[in-house]
N, C-alpha and C positions, 0 to 999 in steps of 0.2 A: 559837976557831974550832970549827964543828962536821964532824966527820966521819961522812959518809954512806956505808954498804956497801951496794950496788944487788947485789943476786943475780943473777947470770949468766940465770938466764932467762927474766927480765924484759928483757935487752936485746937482744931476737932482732934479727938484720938490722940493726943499729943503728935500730934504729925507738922508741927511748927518746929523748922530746922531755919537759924540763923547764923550765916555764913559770908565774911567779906566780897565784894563786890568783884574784887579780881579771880580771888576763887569760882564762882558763879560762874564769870564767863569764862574757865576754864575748862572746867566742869561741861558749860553749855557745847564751848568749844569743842570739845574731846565726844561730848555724841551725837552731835549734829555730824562730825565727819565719821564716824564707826558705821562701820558698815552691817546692815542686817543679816542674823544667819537663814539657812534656806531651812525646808520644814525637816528634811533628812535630819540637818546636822542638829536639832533642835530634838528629836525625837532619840536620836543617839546620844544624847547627852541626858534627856532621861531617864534612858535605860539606864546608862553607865550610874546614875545617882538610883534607882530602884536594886541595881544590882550591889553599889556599897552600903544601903542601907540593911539589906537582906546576907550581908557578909561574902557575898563572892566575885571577891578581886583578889589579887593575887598584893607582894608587896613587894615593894622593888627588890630587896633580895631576892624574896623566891622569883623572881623575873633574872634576873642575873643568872642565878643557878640554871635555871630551866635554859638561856643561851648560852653556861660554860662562861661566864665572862669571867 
């Protein structure tokens, strides 16, 4: 077995996440190529989390009904 000494301040806040090598560059991989949202869609998304925090959304039933589906 190997023993690993992590220097104290490297693991500020606990924010020291250890994670395989291939995972990482998958990870890396997957948001290097994701694409930025623009300030609209960012601002709508938001709202849409201000608006389920404050209760008004609807749920996918009552969205069904209100189309008749």
């Amino acid at each position: 077995m190997v023993t690993i000494t992590i220097p104290k301040n490297l693991i500020k806040n606990d924010d020291l996440i250890i994670l395989p090598r291939k995972e990482y560059e998958r990870l890396v991989d997957f948001w290097s190529n994701a694409e930025s949202i623009s300030k609209h869609t960012k601002k709508a998304v938001e709202r849409g989390f201000q608006e389920i925090a404050k209760g008004e959304f609807l749920t996918s039933k009552q969205v069904k009904n209100a189309l008749g589906l």
